[in-house]
N, C-alpha and C positions, 0 to 999 in steps of 0.2 A: 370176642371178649378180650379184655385188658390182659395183654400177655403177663407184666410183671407177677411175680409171687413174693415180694418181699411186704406186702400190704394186708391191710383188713378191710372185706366188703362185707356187704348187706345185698341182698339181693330176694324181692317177695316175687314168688311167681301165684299166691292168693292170698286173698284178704286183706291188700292194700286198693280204695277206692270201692271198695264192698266189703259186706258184711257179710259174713260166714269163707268158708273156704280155702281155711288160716294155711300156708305152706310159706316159710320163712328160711331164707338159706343165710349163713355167713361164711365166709372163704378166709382162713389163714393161711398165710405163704403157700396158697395154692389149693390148700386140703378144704374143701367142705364140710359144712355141718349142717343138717336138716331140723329146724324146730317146727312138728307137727307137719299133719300131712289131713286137711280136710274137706269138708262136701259142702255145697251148697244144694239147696231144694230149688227144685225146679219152678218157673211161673210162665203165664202165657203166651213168652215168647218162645219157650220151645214147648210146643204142641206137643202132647205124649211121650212126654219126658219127667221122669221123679227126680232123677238127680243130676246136677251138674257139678262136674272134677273138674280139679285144673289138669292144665295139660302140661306134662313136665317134660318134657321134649329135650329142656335144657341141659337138666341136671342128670338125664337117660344118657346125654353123650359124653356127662363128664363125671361117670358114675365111678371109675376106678379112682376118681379121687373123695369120694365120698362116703367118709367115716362112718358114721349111723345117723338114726333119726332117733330127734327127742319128742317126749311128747310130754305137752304139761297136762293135762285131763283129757275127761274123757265124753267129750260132747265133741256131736256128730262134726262141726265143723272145725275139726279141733283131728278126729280120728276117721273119720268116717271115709277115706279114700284107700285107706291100707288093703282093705282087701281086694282093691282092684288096681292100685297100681304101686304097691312095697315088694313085689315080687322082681318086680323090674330090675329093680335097683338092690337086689340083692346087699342089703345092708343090715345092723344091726337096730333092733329098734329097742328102745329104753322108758319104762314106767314106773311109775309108782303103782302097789299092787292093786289097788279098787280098779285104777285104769286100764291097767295089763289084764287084769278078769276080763272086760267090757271088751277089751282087743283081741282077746284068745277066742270068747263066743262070736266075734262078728268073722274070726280067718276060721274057725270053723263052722260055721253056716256055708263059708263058701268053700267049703272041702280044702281049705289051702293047711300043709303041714308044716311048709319047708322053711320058716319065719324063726327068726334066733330073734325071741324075745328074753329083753332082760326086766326084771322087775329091781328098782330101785328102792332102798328105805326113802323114807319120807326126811328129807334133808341128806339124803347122801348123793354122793360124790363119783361122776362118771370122767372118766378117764379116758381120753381120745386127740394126743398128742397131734396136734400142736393145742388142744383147746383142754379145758378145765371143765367141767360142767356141774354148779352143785344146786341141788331143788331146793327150792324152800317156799313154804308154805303159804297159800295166801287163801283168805276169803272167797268163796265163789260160791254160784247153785249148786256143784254137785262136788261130790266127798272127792278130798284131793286134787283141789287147785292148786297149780305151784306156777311160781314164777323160777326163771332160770338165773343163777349167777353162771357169765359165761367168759371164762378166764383165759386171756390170752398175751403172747411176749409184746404185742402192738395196744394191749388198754383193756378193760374189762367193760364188760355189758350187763346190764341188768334187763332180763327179756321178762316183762312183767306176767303173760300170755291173762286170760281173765281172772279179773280182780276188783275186791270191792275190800271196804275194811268196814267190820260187823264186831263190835261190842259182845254180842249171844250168835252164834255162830249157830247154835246147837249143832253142828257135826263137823267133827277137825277142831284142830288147834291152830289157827292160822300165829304165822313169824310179828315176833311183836312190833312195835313201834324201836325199841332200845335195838335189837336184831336188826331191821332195816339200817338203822345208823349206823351198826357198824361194817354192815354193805355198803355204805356210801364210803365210809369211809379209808376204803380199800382203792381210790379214786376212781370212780367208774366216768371211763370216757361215754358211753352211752346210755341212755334207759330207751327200750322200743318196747313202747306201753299202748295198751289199750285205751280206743277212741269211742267208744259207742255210745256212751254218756254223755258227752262233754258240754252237751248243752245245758244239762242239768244245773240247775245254781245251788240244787240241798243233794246231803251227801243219800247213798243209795237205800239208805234204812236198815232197820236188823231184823232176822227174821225172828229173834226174840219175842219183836214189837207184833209181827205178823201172826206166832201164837197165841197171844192174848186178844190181837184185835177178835181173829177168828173165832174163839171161845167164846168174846162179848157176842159176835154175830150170830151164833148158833145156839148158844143156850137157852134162850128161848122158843126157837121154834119149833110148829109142831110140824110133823107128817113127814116124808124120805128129806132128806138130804141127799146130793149128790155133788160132792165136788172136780172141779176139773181143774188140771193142772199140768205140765211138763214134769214127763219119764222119768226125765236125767235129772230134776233137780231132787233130789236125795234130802236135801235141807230140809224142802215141802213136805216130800213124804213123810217124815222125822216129826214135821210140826202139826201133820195132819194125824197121825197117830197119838200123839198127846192131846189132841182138841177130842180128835173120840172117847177117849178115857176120860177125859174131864167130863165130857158132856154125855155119859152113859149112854153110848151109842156102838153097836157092831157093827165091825168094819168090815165093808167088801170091797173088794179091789178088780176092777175092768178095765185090761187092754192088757195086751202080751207084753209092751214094753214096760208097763207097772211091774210086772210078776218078776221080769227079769233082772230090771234094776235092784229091787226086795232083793231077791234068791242070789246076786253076786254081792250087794250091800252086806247083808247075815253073813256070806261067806268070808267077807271079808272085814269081820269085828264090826258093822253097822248096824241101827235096829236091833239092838240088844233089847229094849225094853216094848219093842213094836209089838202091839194087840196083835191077838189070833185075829184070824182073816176067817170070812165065811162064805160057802160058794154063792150060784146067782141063785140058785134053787132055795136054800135057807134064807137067805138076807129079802126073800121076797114071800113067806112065809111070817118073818117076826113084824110084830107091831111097827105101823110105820114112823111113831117119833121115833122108833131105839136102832135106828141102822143108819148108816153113812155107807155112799157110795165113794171111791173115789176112781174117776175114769178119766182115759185118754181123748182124746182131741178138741180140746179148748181152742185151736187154733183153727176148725170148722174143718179139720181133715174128714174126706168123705169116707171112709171105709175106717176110723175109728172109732170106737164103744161110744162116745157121746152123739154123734153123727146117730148110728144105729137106733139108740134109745131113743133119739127124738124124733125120728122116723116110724119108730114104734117095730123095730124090726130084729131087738135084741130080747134075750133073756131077761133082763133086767127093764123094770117097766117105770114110767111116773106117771102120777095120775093128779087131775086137778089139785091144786094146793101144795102140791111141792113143793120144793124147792133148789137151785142149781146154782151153785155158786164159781163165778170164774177166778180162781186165783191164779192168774197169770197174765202177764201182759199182751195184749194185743200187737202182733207181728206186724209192721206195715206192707197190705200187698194181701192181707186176712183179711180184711174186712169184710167185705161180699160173702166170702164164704163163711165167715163167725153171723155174720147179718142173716144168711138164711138157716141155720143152725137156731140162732138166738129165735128165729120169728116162728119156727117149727113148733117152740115149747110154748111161744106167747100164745099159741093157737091152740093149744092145750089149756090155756091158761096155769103155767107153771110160773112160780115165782124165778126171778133171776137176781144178782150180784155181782159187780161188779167191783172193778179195784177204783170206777169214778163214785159210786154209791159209800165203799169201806177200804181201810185201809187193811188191803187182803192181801199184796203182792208185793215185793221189795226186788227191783232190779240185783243183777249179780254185776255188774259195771259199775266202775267210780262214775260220780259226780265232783264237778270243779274243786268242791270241796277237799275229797280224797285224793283227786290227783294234787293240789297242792301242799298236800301232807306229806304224798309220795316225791314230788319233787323235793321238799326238805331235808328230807328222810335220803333219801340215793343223792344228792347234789352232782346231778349230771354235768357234762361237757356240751355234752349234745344231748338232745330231744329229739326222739325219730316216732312219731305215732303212725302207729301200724290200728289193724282191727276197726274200720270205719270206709265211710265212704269218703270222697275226696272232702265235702265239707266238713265233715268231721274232724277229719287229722289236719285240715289246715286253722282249725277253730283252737283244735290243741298247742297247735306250733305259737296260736298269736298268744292263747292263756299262758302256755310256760315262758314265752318269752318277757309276759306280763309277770311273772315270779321271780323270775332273773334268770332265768336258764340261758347260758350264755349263747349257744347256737341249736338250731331249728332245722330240721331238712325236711320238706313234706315229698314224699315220693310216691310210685303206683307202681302197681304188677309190672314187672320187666324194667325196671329202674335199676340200673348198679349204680353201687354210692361206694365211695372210696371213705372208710369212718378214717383211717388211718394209712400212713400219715399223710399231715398236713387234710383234715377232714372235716365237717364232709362237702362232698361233693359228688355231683352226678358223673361221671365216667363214660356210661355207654346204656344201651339199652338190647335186652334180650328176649326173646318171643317167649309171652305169659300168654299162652290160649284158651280154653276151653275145655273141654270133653263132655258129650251125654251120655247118661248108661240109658241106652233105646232098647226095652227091651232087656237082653240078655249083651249087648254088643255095646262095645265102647265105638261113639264115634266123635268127628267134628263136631263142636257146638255150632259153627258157621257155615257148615260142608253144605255139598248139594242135598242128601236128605232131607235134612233140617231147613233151608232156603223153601227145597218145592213145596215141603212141608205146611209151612206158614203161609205160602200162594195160594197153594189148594184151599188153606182155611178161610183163606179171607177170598177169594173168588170162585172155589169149586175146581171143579175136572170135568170134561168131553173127552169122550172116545168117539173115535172115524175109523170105523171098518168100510176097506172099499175094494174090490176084487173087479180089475183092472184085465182085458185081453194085451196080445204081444204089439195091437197095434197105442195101443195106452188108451183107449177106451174100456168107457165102466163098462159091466155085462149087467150091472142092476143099482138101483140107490144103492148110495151109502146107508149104513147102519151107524145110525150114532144116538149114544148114552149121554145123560149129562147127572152128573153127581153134584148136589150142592150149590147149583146154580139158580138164579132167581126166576124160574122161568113156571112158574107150579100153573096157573090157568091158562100161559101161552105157551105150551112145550110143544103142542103138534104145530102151530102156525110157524113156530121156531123151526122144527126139525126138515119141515116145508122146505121152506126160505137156505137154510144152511146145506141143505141137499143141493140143492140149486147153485150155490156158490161153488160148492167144493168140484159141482160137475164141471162147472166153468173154469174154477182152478190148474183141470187137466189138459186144456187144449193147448197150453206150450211146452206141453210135455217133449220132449226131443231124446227119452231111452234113459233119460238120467233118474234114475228110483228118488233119489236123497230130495233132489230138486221139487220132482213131483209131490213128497212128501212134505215139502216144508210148504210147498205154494197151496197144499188143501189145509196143513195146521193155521197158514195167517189167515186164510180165508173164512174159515171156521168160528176162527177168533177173532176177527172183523166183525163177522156176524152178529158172535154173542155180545159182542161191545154196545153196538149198535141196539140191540132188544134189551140189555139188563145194565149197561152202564160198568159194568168187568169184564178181568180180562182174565179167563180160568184158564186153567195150563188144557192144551189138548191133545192128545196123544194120536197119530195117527197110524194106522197098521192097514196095509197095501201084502194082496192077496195080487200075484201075478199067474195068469193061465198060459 
């Protein structure tokens, strides 16, 4: 790393070049500051894998100089790494309260005590010389989005973290249009804003509009309702509790992370006016136009309440003429699995909904529109878009430079940028890696588990059992297994033929075990290449008499 300390950097070890996995560092005269620390969900490139963490490796080795971590809300990709790796780094970590509730149940879930959590008022002001830190409030899905003003002797930054700008908000008071101005006008050398939008050319809607729409969409129908939506967005559940009062309908609520988001939201001044809730036993009892479900996994998660029901494997049941409404947007990387969700209910014949049928869903990310509100509004120096994949924040870089923003850096995980002075610029680059939680075990995203992992899946496994006398001859065939392999109507003519190899494989044996082992695994693997066209990992185990 750049020895100097009389400078200001930037440095994302996630969520620059991807989407989800926000950890954002900047370095004053030396000293660090952490905004967010969060998770990505797993996809089919690591097999049997839920979560992927970044790997902080970095900032583990330069932790005595790392004051605390900020956190602007409280979505998974935003928080969701603390309880597996804020212990490390023994630091102070900093929310506003709906967040710090959502933070204190996830460190305890994981038994962890030893977290100096500070909860923040909502625009107050954290202190951690050389830096300023003050929240201020922005539109987002879930209660208590804040962007950071982040004050320092080398320029100030405007860290927008998620953000949209919403007319009816219904929950929060998001910083007004006049408030931004006078953030800008404090000279802020950088804005490092949210990219996930940007392609958008209308602004992200309000969810105002999406209570009403919902109302129009429901008030006439007859028989269950069931909507599905995302946990954390608090807005929703907000708007979905006013649609069932409007629409004389009682509400049941399916999935643990509904229950939990309600029960910290109420704790913390949310859902004041939120309908009583009815269990799955009553709500499947009352007539079916007067009840509304609302349940988790719109996103085709297999072990969530919507998964369940439409499997027909929950307490809560639909029957022909229902109806199931997605208010949520399609995840890219969901589809297949929203597609066998969605085809499970068509085969019920269950009515569906979508946000291409009704205007049911409003992004929590600006569109072009918003961000060049926001660029008005902060009149940056620099424009650094973080929160997107590499297209994204370089589409950003060309739109702001299209508003007049005077300079643009597009960077990616492990990028140091020197904002100041004389900024920006790329400097050096540092190891942003990986992590999986396999299991109960942090490991490599790229390590040998995860690697053999992905071969097995795509070509199978053979085991070769072979029990060998002192002169290196066999005393009987080899035993071999094959898992996964394409071999279902030829496995004996296989096992034949591979027996036969691996015996041949021994006659240049010369007392060397390692040798003799790798010369019956190519041979093996020869084999199965030859009969199925792959190449399965094959494990060899030699029994010496």
């Amino acid at each position: 790393m750049n020895e100097s300390k009389n400078e200001l950097l930037f440095l994302a070890l996630g969520g620059s070049g991807e989407i989800g996995m926000n950890v954002n560092l900047y370095c004053c005269n030396g000293k660090w500051l952490m905004v967010d620390m969060g998770i990505s969900f797993s996809d089919p490139y690591y097999p049997g894998v839920e979560l992927v963490l970044p790997d902080l490796e970095f900032i583990e080795k330069n932790a005595d100089d790392l004051l605390g971590i900020i956190l602007t809300h409280g979505h998974e990709d935003h928080i969701g790494a603390l309880p597996y790796l804020a212990e490390e780094l023994d630091v102070p970590l900093y929310a506003t309260a709906f967040t710090a509730s959502l933070i204190r149940h996830k460190l305890d879930e994981n038994g962890i005590k030893s977290l100096d959590l500070h909860v923040v008022d909502e625009g107050g002001v954290v202190e951690l010389d050389p830096f300023t830190v003050t929240y201020k409030p922005l539109a987002h899905s879930i209660a208590e989005g804040n962007g950071v003003l982040i004050e320092t002797p080398h320029g100030n930054i405007f860290h927008t973290g998620d953000w949209k700008l919403d007319k009816e908000p219904l929950i929060g008071t998001p910083t007004t249009p006049d408030e931004l101005t006078a953030i800008g006008d404090k000279d802020i050398l950088a804005l490092v804003c949210d990219s996930t939008n940007v392609f958008n050319d209308k602004e992200s809607g309000s969810e105002g509009d999406v209570k009403r729409n919902l109302i129009d969409v429901t008030k006439d129908l007859k028989n269950r309702i069931l909507v599905t939506t995302f946990a954390s967005n608090a807005a929703r559940l907000q708007t979905l509790g006013e649609v069932a009062k409007a629409t004389n309908r009682t509400l049941c609520v399916a999935g643990r992370s509904l229950d939990r988001m309600l029960e910290i939201g109420k704790a913390n001044g949310y859902f004041k006016d939120f309908p009583q809730t009815v269990d799955f036993h009553t709500a499947m009892q009352l007539p079916r136009s007067e009840v509304m479900i609302i349940a988790t996994g719109g996103q085709g998660e297999p072990r969530a309440a919507l998964a369940r029901i439409a499997s027909e494997s929950h307490k809560i049941s639909l029957d022909e003429g229902d109806h199931v409404i997605f208010s949520s947007k399609q995840i890219p990387g969901n589809e297949l699995a929203i597609g066998r969700i969605q085809n499970a209910l068509a085969e019920q014949n269950i009515n569906m909904i979508t946000e291409k049928q009704a205007h049911i869903h409003v992004s929590g990310h600006p569109g072009k529109p918003e961000l060049a509100k926001m660029y008005d509004w902060i009149r940056p120096e620099i424009l650094l878009p973080v929160h997107g994949e590499i297209r994204h924040m370089k589409e950003q870089a060309r739109f702001g430079a299209q508003c007049g923003i005077e300079k643009q850096i597009v960077q990616k995980n492990g990028d140091l940028i020197r904002l100041a002075p004389n900024g920006p610029e790329h400097i050096g680059f540092e190891r942003a890696g990986r992590l999986v939680l396999d299991g109960d075990i942090l490991i490599d995203a790229d390590g040998g588990t995860i690697n053999e992992r992905r071969k097995i899946s795509m070509h199978g496994q053979i085991s070769v059992a072979l029990v060998v006398n002192k002169d290196g001859k066999a005393e009987k065939a080899a035993e071999i297994h094959c898992n996964g392999v394409p071999l279902d109507e030829d496995l004996d003519a296989f096992l034949e033929e591979a027996n036969e190899d691996a015996i041949k494989a021994m006659r240049d044996w010369s007392s060397d075990i390692e040798k003799l082992r790798e010369n019956v695994r190519l041979a093996v693997r020869r084999c199965a290449h030859r009969w199925t066209g792959k190449k399965p990992i094959v494990n060899v185990l030699i029994v010496e008499l």
